[in-house]
N, C-alpha and C positions, 0 to 999 in steps of 0.2 A: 827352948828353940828360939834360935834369933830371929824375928819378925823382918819383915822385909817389906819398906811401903813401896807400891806403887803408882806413881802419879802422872795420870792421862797427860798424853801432851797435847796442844793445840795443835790445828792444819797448818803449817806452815803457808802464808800469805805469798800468792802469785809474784810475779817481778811486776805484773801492772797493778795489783794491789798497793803493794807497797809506795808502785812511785805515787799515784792518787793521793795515799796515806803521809807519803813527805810533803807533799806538795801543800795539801789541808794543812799541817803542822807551822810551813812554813808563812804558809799567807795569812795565820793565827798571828805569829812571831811578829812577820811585818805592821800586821795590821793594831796590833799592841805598841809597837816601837814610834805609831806613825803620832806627828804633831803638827796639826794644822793641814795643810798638805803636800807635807814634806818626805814624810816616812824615814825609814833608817838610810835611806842612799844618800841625801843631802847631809847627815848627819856624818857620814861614812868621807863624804868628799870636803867638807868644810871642818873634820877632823873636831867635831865640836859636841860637846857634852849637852841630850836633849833632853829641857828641863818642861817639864808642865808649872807653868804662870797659874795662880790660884785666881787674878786680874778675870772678871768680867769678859769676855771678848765679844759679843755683837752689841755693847752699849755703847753709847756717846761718851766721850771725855769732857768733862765741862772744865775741869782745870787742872792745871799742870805746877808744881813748884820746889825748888832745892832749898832746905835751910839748916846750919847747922849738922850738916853731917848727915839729913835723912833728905826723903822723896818724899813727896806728899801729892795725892792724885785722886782726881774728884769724881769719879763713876757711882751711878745709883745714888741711894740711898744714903753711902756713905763715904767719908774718905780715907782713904787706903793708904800708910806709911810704909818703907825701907828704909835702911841703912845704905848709903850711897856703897858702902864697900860690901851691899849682900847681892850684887847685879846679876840674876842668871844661876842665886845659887840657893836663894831661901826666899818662902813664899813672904807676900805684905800682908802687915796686921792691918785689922781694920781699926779704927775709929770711928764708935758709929754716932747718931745725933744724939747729943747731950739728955740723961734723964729730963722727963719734966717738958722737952719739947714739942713733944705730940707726932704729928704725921709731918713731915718733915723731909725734904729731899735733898742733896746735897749739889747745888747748884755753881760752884767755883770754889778755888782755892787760889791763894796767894799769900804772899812773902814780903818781910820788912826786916831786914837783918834776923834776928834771931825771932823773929814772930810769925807766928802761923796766923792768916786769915782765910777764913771758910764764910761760905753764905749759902742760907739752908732754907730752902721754901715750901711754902704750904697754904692752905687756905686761908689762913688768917692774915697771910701778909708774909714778907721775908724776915730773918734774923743774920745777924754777925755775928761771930764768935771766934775767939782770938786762944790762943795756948802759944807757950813756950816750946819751939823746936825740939829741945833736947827732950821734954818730958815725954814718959813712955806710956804714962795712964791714957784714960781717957776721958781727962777731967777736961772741960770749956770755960771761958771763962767768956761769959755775955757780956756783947756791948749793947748801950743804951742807946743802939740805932732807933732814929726817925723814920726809920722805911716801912710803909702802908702798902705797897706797889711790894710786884713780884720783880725780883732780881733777875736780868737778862744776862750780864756779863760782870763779870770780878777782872780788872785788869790789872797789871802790874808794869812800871816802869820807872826802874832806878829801884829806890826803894820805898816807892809812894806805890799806895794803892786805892782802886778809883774802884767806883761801883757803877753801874746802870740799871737803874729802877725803871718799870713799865706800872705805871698804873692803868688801871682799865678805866677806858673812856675818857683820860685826860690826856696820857703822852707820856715819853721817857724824863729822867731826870735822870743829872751824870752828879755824883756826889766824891767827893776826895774822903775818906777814912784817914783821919786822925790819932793816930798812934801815941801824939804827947803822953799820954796817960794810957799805958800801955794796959794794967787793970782794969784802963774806964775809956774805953776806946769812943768814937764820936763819927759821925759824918756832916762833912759841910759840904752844902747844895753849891756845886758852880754853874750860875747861868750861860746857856747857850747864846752864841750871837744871832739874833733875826731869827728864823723859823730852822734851825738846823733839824735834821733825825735825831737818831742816836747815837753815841759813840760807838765803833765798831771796834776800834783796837787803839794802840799808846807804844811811843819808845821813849827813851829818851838818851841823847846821847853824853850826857855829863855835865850841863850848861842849862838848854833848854828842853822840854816836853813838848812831844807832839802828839796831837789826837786825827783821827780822819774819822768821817760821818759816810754816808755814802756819796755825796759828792762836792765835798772839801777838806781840808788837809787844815788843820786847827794849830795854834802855838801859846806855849806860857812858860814864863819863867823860872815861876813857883807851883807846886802840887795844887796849893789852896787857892791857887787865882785862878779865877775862871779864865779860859784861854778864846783867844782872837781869829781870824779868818787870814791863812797864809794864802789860799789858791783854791778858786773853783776850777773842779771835770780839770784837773791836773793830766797836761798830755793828751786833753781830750776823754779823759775815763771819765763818765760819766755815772759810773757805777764800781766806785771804789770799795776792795774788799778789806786790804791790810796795809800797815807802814813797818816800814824799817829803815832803820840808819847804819851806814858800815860805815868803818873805823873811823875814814878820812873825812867822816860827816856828810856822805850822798845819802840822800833822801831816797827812799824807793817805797812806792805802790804800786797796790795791784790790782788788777781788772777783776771784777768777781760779775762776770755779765759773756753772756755768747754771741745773740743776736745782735750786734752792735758794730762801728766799725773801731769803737775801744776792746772789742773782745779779745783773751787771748794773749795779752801784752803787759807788761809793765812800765811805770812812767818812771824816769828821776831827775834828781836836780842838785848840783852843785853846789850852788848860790841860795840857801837855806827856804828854799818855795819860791823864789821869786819866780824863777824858768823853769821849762820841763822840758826832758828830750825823751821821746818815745824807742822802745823796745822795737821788735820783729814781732811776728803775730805768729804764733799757737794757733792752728786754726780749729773750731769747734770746741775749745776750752775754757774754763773760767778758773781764778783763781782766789779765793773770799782768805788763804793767811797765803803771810808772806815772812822770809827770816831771814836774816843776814847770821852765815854762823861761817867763820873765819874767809876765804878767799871766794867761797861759796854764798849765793842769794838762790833760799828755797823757795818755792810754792807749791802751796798746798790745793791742791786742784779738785772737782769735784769727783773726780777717778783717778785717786794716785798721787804723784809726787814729780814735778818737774824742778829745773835748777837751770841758772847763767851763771856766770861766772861773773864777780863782780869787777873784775877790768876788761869786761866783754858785755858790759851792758845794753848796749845798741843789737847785739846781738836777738837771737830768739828763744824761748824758753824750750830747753827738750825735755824728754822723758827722761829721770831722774835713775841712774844704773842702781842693779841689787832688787826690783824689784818681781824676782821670779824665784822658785821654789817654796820656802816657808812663808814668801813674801805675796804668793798667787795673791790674797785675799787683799791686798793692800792695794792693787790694782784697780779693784771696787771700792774701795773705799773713800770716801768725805775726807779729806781732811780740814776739818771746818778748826778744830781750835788749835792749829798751827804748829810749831817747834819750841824744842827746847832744850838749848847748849847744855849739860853738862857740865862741874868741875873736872869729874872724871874724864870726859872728852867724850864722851858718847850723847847721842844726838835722841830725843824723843819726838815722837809726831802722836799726835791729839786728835783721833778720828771717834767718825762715827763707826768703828768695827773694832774700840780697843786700842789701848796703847801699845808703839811701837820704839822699838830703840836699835840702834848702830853706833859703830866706832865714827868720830866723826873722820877720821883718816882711812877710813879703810874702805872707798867705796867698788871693792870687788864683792862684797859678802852681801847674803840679802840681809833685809831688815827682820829682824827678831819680835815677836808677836809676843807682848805679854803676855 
């Protein structure tokens, strides 16, 4: 006798079950596709493939740098490499602090043609540590830095790199990193002129280096020469946060101060610091970086990202376009450790909420959240 199964059916679900039951499904979907707070609509309209960054995102950038063909970027603990050609499509390896170094934080990064410098601190005091761009390990090779004091900032300009040491209860010291001897790397102390701060930031534009403190604007010839006093409260800033140089060689700083009647503005000067001509005023704004990255002059504000034009420098700083959809969070954001050109032509910002990147021609699109 042929056997015959039969199998209970379910109640077929109401038409308002059902739509409930799409609806649930759907807002699963979305809420899986979402990144940052963008979800799949921005992705849908920007025609663009959305990647989850393996990057940190509410920590501070301490350093930013290109060498040889990778990225190298200084969050937490450790620092994090890419392949300049893996942008958007494979996650950064880490490099983390060399065996043997103990507790150790990873406090900047920077570049010397084919050299990676890193500076990693801890209780005991700071360390240097230099590696070869191309190499993929995570071998370091220690310099036989002098530094007692905690490392405030790793700078770069040209291809010199500068350090600022804070020791507790004495003062900063600004040192130049010696690369001669790229296996045995070195720092030489350069004396400040008269009772200067610290150094805040460095360009340089092919000739000479320029330093600014909080309120003067520094110059030297040489990496290893300690450098001189161009211009105090340049423009009136009183409370200088960044420099930079475009092409033609104008100087430009920036106000990193609100209450003030420097607030909100940027200063420059033609005539290598001699004179300064002020900007339009940003009202209720500070801006502590600043970046000259082709026809454009960025600032890094302490909520966001404004820009002039730099044949419109008289002009006033506005709000920087791109900054909505993926980019909400960037609106809130510090960008205290500033920009950074790209070979590839894409643009980085160094905030306290994670690194960020853009095409640097393409300012319809927002900025992209590691």
């Amino acid at each position: 006798m042929e056997k015959t199964m039969i199998r209970k059916k379910s109640p077929r679900p109401s038409a308002a079950s059902a739509t409930i039951t799409t609806i649930a499904v759907l807002a699963l979907f979305l809420a899986g596709c979402d990144r940052g707070t963008v979800g799949i609509f921005a992705s849908i309209e920007r025609e663009e493939k959305t990647i989850q960054s393996n990057l940190p995102k509410d920590q501070t950038v301490t350093g930013f740098t290109e060498a040889d063909g990778a990225y190298f970027v200084a969050i937490g603990p450790r620092i994090w490499r890419r392949s300049t050609t893996d942008v958007g499509d494979e996650p950064w390896d880490t490099i983390p602090v060399p065996t043997g170094a103990g507790e150790y934080v990873a406090a900047g990064v920077a570049s010397s043609g084919s050299i990676v410098v890193a500076a990693f601190v801890g209780e005991a005091g700071s360390v240097i540590a230099v590696r070869d761009a191309a190499d993929e390990s995570n071998e370091w090779e220690w310099a036989t830095a002098n530094l007692v004091g905690q490392v405030d900032t790793l700078l770069s300009a040209g291809d010199a790199v500068f350090v600022v040491e804070n020791r507790t209860g004495v003062g900063h010291f600004f040192h130049h990193v010696n690369l001669t001897d790229a296996d045995d790397p070195t720092t030489d102390e350069l004396a400040l002129p008269g009772q200067q701060p610290r150094v805040l930031d460095a360009t340089f534009d092919g000739t000479t280096y320029r330093f600014v403190t909080s309120n003067a604007v520094l110059s030297s010839a040489e990496p290893n020469v300690a450098p001189t006093v161009v211009a105090t409260a340049p423009g009136g800033i009183t409370n200088i946060g960044g420099i930079a140089v475009t092409e033609d060689g104008t100087l430009v700083v920036s106000s990193d101060v609100v209450s003030s009647d420097s607030a909100g503005k940027v200063a420059y000067s033609t005539d290598g610091g001699t004179s300064w001509t002020e900007s339009g005023v940003a009202a209720d704004v500070r801006f502590p970086s600043v970046a000259v990255i082709g026809d454009t002059v960025y600032l890094g504000a302490r909520r966001g990202v404004y820009t002039l034009p730099v044949t419109g420098l008289e002009g006033t700083p506005a709000v920087a376009t791109g900054q909505a959809y993926e980019s909400a969070a960037l609106r809130n954001a510090s960008v205290l450790g500033g920009f950074f050109e790209a070979s590839d032509e894409d643009i980085f910002i160094l905030t306290n909420k994670g690194l960020w990147r853009r095409n640097v021609d393409d300012d319809s699109v927002s900025w992209i959240w590691e």
